[in-house]
C-alpha positions as CSV (number, residue, x, y, z in Angstrom):
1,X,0.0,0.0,0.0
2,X,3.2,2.4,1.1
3,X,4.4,1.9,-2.6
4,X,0.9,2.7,-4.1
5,X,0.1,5.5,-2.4
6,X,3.7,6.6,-3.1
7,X,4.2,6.1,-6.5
8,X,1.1,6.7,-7.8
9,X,1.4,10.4,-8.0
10,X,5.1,10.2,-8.4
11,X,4.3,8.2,-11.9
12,X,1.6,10.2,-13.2
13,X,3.7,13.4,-12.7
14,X,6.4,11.7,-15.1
15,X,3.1,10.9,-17.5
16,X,1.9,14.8,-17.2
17,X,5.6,15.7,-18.0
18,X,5.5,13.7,-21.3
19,X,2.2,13.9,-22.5
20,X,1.8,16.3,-25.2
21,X,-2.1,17.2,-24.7
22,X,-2.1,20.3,-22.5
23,X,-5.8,20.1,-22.2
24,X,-6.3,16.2,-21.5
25,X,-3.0,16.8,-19.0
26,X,-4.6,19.2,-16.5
27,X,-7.8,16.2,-16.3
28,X,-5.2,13.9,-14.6
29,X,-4.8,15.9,-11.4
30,X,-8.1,15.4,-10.1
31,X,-7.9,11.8,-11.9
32,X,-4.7,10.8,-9.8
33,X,-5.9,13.1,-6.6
34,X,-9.2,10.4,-6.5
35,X,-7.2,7.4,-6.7
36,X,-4.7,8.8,-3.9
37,X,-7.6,9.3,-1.5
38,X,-8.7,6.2,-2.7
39,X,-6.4,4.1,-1.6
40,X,-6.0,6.2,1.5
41,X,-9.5,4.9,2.6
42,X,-8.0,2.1,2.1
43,X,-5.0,2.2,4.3
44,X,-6.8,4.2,7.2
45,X,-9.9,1.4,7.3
46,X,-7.2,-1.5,6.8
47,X,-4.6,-0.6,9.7
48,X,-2.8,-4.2,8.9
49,X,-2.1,-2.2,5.8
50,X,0.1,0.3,7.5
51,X,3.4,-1.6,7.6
52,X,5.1,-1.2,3.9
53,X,8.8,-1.6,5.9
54,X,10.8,-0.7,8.9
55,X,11.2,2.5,7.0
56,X,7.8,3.1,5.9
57,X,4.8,2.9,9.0
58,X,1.5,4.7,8.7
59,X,0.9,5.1,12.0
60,X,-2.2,7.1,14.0
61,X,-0.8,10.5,13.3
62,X,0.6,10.1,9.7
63,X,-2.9,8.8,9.1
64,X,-4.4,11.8,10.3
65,X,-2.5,14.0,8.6
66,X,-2.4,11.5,5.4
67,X,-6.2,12.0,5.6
68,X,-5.8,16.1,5.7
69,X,-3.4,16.2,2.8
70,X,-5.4,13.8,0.6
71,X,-8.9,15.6,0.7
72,X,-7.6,18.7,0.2
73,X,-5.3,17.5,-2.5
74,X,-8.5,16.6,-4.3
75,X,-10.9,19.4,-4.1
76,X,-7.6,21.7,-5.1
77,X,-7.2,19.4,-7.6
78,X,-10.6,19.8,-9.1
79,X,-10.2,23.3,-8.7
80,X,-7.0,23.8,-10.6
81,X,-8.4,22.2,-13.8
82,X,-10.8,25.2,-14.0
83,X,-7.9,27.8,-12.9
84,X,-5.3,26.5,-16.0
85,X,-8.5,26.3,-18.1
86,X,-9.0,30.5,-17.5
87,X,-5.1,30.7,-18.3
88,X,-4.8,29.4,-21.6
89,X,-1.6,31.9,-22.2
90,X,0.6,29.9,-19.6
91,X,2.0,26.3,-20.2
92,X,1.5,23.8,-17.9
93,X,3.5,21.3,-18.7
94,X,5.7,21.7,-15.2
95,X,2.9,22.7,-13.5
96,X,0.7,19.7,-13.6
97,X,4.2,17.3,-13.2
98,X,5.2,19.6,-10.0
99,X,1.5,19.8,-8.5
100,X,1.4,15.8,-8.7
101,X,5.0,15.6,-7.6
102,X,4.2,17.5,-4.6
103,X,1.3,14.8,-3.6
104,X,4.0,11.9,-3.6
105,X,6.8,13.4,-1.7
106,X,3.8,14.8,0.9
107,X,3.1,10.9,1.0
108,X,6.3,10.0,1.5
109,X,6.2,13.0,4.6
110,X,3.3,10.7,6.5
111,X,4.6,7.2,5.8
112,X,8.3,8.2,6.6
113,X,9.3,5.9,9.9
114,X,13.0,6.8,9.8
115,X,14.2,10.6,10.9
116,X,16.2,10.3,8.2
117,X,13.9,9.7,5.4
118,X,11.6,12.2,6.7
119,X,14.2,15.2,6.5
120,X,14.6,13.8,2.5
121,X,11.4,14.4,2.2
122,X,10.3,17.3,3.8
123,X,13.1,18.8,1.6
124,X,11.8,17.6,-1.5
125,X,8.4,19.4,-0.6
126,X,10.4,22.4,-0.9
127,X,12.3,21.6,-4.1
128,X,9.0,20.2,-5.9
129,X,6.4,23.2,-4.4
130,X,9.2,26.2,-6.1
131,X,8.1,25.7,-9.5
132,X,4.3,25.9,-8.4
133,X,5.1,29.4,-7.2
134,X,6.9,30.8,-9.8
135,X,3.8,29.4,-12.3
136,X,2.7,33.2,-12.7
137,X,6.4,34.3,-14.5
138,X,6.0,38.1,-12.8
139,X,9.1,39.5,-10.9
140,X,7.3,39.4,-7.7
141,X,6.8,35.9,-8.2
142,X,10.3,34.9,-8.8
143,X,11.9,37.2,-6.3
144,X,9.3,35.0,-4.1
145,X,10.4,31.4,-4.7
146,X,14.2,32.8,-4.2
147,X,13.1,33.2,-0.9
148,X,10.9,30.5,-0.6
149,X,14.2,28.5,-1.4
150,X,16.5,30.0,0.7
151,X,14.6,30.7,4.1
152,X,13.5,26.6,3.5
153,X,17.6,25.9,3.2
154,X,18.0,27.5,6.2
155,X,15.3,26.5,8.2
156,X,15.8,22.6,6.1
157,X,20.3,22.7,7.1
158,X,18.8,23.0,10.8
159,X,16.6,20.4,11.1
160,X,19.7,18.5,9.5
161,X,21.6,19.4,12.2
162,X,19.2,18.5,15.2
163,X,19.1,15.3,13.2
164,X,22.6,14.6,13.7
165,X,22.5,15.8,17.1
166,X,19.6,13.1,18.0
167,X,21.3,10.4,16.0
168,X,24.6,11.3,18.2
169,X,22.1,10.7,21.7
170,X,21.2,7.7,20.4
171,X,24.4,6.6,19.8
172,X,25.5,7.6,23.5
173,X,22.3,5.5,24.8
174,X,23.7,2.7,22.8
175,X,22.3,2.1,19.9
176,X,22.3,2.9,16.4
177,X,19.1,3.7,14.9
178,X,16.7,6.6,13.9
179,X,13.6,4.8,13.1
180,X,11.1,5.9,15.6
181,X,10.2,2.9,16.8
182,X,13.5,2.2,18.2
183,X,13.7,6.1,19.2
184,X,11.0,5.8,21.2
185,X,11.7,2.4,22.9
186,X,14.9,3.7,24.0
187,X,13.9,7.3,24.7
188,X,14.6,7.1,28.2
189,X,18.4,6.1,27.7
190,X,19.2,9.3,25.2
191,X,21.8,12.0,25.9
192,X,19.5,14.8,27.5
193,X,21.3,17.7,26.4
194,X,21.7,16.0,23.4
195,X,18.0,16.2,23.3
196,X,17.5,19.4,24.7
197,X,19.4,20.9,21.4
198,X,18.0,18.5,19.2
199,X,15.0,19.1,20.2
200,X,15.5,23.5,19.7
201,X,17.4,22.6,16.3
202,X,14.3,20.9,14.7
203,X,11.8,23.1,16.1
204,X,13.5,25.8,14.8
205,X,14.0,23.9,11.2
206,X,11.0,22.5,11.2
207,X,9.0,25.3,12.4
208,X,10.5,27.6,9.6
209,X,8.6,25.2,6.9
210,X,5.7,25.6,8.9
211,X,6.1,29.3,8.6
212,X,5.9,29.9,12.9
213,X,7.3,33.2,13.8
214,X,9.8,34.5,13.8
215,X,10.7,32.2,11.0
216,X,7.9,33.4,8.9
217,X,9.0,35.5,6.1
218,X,8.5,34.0,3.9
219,X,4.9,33.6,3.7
220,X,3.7,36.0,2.5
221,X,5.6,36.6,-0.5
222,X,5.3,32.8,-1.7
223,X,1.0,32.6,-0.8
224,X,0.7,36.1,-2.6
225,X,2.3,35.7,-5.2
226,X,1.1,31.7,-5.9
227,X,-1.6,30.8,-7.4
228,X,-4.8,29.6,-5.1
229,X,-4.7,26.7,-5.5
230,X,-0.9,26.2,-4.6
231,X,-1.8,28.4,-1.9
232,X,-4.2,25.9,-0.6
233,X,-2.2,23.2,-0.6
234,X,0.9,25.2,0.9
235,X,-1.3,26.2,3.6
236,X,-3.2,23.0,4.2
237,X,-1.0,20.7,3.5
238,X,2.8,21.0,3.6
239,X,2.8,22.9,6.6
240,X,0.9,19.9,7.9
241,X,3.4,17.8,7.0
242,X,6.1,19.6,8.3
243,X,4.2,19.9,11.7
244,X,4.1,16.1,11.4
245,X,7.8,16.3,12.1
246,X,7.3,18.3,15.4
247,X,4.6,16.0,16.5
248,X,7.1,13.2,15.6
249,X,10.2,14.6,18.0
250,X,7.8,16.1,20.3
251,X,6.6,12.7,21.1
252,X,10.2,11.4,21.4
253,X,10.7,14.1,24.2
254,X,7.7,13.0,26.4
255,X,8.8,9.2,26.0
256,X,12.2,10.5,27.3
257,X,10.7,12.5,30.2
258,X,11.6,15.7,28.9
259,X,7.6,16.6,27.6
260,X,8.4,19.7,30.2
261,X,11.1,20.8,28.4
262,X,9.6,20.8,25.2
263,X,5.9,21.9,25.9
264,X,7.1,25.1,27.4
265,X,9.2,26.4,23.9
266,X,6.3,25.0,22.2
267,X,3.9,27.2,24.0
268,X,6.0,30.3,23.9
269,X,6.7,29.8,20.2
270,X,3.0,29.3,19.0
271,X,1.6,32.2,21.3
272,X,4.3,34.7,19.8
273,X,3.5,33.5,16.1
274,X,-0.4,34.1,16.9
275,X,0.7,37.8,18.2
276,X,2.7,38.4,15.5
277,X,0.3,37.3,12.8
278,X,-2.4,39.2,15.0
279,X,-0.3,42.7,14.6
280,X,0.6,42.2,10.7
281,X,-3.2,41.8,10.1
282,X,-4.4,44.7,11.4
283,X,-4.2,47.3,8.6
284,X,-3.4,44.8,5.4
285,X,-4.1,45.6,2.3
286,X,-3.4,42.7,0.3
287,X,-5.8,40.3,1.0
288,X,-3.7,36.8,0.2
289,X,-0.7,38.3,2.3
290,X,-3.7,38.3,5.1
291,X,-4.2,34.9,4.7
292,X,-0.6,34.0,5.0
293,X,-0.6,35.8,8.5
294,X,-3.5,34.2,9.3
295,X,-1.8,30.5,8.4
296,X,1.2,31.8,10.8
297,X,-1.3,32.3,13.3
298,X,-2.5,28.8,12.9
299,X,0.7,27.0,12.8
300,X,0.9,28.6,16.1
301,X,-1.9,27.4,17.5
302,X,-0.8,24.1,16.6
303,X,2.1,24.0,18.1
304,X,0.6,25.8,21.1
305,X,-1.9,22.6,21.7
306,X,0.5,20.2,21.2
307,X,2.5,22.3,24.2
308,X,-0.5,22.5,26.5
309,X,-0.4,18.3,26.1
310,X,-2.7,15.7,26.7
311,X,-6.0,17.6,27.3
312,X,-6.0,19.5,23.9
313,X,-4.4,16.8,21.7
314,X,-7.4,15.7,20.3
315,X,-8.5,19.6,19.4
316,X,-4.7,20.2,17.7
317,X,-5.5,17.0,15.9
318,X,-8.9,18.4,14.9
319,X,-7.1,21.5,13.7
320,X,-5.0,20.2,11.2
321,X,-7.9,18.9,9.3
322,X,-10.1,21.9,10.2
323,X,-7.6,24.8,9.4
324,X,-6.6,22.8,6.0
325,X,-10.2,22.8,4.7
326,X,-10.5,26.5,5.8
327,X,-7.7,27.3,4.4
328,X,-8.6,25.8,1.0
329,X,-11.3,27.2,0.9
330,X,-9.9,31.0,1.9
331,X,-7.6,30.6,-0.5
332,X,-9.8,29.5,-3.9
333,X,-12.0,32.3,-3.0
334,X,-9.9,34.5,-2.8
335,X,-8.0,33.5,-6.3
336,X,-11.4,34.3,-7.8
337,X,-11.7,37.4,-6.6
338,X,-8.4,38.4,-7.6
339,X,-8.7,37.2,-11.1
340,X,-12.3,39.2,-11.5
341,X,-10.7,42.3,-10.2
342,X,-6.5,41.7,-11.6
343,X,-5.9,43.5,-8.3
344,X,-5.3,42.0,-4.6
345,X,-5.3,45.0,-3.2
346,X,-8.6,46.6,-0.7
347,X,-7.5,49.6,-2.8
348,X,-8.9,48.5,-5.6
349,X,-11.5,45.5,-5.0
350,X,-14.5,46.0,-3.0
351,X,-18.0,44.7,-3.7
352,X,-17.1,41.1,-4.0
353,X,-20.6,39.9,-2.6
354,X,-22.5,42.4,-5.3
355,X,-19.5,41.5,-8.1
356,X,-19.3,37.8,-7.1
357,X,-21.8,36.4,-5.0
358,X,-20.6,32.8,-5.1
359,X,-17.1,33.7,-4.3
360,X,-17.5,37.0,-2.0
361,X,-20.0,34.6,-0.2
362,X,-17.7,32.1,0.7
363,X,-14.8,34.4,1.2
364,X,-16.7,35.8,4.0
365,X,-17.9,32.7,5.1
366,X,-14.4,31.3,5.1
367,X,-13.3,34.8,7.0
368,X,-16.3,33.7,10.0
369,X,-15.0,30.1,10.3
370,X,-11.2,30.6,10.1
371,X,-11.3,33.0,13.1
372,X,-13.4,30.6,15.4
373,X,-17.2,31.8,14.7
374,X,-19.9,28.9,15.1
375,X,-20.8,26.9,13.8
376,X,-17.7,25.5,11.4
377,X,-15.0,23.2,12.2
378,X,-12.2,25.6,13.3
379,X,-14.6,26.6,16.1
380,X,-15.1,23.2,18.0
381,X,-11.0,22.5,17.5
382,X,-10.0,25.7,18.8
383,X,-12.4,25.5,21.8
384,X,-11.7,21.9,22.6
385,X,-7.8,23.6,22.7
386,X,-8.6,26.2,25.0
387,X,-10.6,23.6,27.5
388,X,-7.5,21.7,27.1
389,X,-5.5,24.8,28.4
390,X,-7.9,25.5,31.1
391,X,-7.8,21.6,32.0
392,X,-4.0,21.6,32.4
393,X,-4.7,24.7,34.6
394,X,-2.7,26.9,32.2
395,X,-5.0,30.1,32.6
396,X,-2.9,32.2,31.6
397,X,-2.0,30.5,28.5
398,X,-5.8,30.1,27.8
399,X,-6.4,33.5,28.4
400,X,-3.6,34.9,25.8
401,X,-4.7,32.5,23.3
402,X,-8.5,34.3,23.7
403,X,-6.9,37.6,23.7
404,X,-4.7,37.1,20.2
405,X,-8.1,35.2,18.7
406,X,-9.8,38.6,19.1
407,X,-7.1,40.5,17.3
408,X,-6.7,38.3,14.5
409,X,-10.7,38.8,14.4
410,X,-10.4,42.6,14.6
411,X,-7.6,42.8,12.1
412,X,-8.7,40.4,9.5
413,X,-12.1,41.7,9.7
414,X,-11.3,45.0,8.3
415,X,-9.7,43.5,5.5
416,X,-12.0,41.1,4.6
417,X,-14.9,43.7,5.1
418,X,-12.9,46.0,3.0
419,X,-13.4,43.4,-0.1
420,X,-17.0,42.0,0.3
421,X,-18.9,45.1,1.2
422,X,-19.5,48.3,-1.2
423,X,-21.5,48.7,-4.6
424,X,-19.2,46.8,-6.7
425,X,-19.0,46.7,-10.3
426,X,-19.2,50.1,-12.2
427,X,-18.9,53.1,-9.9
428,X,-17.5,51.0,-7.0
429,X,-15.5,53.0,-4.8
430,X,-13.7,56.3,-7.0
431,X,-14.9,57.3,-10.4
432,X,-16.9,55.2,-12.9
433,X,-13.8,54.7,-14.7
434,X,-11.7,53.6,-12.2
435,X,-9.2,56.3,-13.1
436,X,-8.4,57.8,-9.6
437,X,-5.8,56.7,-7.2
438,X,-8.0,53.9,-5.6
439,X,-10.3,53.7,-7.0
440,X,-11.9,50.5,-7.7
441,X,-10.9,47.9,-10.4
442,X,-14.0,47.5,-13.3
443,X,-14.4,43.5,-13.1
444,X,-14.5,41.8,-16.5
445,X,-16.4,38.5,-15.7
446,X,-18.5,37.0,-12.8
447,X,-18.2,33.4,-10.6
448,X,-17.2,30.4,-12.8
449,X,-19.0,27.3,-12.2
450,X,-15.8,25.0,-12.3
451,X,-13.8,27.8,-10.4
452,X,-16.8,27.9,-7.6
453,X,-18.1,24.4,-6.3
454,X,-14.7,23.3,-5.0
455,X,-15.0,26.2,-2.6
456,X,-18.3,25.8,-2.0
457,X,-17.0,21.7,-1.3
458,X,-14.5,23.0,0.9
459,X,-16.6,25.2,3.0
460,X,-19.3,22.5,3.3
461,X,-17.3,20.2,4.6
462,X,-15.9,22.8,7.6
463,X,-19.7,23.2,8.2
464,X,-19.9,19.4,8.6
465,X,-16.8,19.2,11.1
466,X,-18.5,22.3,13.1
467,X,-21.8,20.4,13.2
468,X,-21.1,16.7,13.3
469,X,-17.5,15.0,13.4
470,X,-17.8,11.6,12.0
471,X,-17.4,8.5,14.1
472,X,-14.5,7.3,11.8
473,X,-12.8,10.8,12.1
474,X,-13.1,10.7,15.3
475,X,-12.0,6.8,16.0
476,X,-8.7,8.1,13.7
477,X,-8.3,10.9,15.9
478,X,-8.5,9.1,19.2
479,X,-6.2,6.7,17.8
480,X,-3.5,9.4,17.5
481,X,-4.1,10.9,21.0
482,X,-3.7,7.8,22.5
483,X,-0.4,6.5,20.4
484,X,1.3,10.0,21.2
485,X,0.4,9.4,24.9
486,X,1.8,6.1,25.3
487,X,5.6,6.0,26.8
488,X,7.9,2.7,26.1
């Protein structure tokens, strides 16, 4: 199963890269995105299925985040088909190869037993995604993925370095292995300041792919200058992936008795990234540069629950799958909206739900349930993480993580308020002709249908998660809380 899942996409990337048909090669994205989730029922209903070699285990939280990566693979996938479809002018020959290249090596990231293997991979998410963001050819773009690529080096030759520093602790405990499994059955014989500076060095590397702060800067160059989609699955998916890595050494600290140790930079780290996405909102004009603090601000309340422990494990859990949906969903919308208007700026869109009423609609809907309104998904995962802070009697934590909630809600408000409300269309806000300094862009075309319903399947599946969790999503998620809480 480790070898389908793997392959799969890795194959029909080399097929999109030879096949001449530009229009018959954007149909295989979705085509190879269903298959992938697919067989990802598959694995996840078929644990027995899990084990593809000592190297390769799917275990409770790679299938979690398997599950996140796959879904919103797919509905990006759909959408993309509709995006290149509007862009006739741009090849995408290295597109489509990249976008399915990016769905093995993401694999790879969840199946990836050995600490090792999963640095290789998280890398190659980095090599494979710079393509994707450079798709658009402008200066801005390119001046982007340079530092998409050389912030991810930096970050990427760190977690290199913790690597070797936990490979040199398990060689002082005796043994000489970085699978996991061993890792963890001999956690409590490893080197602890080894650890301890293991531990800092791949937070630090780690947490740069996630885009945590002060580590983040490159975020919002590469999600405003990529397209939607790839903004989508940056956001929901490869920061995933890289927090999988956290989760991964996190839980090799607790088994080693050092959980203290590493909850407390964990909790520092994602309350400073919330603040610092909260005070970069608050007065942006460029609404995709919003939602790239807003995914800074989310990576930080991951790591945040996973420092607060036990009680809110099952809420950060949650949040991976509800903040990826959201974030697709954000994301689309807002590539829409940006097409209709050629502008990004609240300078010169407004209107959106006059203009666009399918788009500017979900936009605004994606705004409510990204910041914690009721009743979507992000809502019941951020609130079962603040009970989790309240039932580890860390009060003041809890009460920080409410306080940065309402500025990101105050400062991404004004934005997103900025682009759905007004006339829109001719007149908008400035002269007819949209001749004045600000004054707002003429749109040329309203919602496309195959541009549309992948947001609209996004945003009805965060209603879903804020109404009724499945009992299979929540078995998988249980699953995971109670494999990261068990010690050798």
């Amino acid at each position: 199963m480790a070898g389908a899942l793997i392959l799969l996409p890795l194959a029909m990337a080399a097929v999109c890269a030879a096949l001449p048909s530009r229009r018959w090669r954007v149909w295989l994205l979705p085509a190879t995105a269903l298959a992938h989730l697919t067989l990802t029922v598959g694995a996840l209903s078929r644990p027995e299925l899990g084990v593809g070699s000592e190297w390769l285990v799917l275990d409770p939280p790679g299938r979690v985040i398997l599950l996140a990566v796959s879904v919103v693979f797919l509905i990006s996938s759909c959408y993309a088909v509709g995006d290149l479809r509007l862009r006739p002018d741009r090849p995408n020959r290295v597109f489509c190869a990249c976008w399915l290249g990016v769905l093995g090596v993401m694999t790879l990231v969840t199946w990836s037993h050995h600490l090792g293997l999963l640095w290789v991979a998280i890398e190659a998410t980095t090599l494979v995604t710079a393509p994707l963001i450079y798709f658009n050819h402008t200066q801005r773009s390119i001046e982007a993925t340079w530092k998409y690529l050389l912030v991810g080096s930096v970050g990427i030759a760190l977690a290199l370095l913790g690597t070797f520093f936990l490979a040199y602790a398990s060689l002082s405990a005796g043994f000489e292995s970085l699978t996991f499994e061993d890792l963890l059955s001999h956690a409590p014989k490893l080197s602890k300041p080894w650890l301890h500076a293991a531990f800092v060095l791949l937070l630090v590397g780690y947490g740069t792919k996630m885009g945590l702060a002060p580590m983040h800067s490159w975020k919002p160059d590469a999600y405003g200058e990529a397209p939607g989609g790839v903004g989508a699955v940056l956001a929901g998916c490869v920061t995933s992936c890289a927090f999988l890595a956290i989760l991964r050494v996190y839980h090799i600290c607790n088994a080693a008795g050092e959980g203290a140790y590493a909850a407390r930079r964990l909790m520092v780290l994602g309350l400073f990234s919330m603040a610092v996405a909260g005070l970069f909102m608050i007065g942006q004009r460029d609404f995709k540069r919003m939602l790239a603090y807003s995914s800074v601000e989310h990576m930080g309340i991951l790591v945040l629950g996973l420092g607060i422990g036990a009680p809110a494990l099952f809420g950060t859990l949650l949040h991976v799958l509800t903040n990826g949906l959201t974030k697709g969903a954000l994301f689309l919308s807002a590539e829409n909206i940006q097409r209709v208007y050629d502008s990004k700026s609240t300078e010169r869109v407004s209107g959106a739900l006059r203009q666009l009423p399918g788009s500017g609609a979900l936009f605004f809907a994606g705004f409510l349930a990204i910041t914690g309104s009721p009743p979507f998904g992000p809502f019941i995962s951020e609130f079962a993480i603040l009970n989790g802070a309240f039932a580890a009697g860390r009060f003041a934590v809890g009460g920080l993580f409410l306080f940065f909630l309402l500025i990101v809600f105050i400062g991404m408000g004004m934005t997103v308020l900025q682009v759905v409300q007004g006339p829109g269309g001719p007149g908008g806000r400035g002269d007819p002709e949209g001749t004045e300094p600000g004054a707002a862009h003429q749109p040329a075309r309203r919602d496309e249908l195959l541009t549309t319903l992948p947001v609209a399947g996004f945003m009805a599946l965060v209603l879903l998660l804020g109404l009724y969790i499945p009992a299979p999503v929540t078995a998988l998620l249980n699953d995971a809380v109670r494999f990261l809480e068990t010690r050798p």
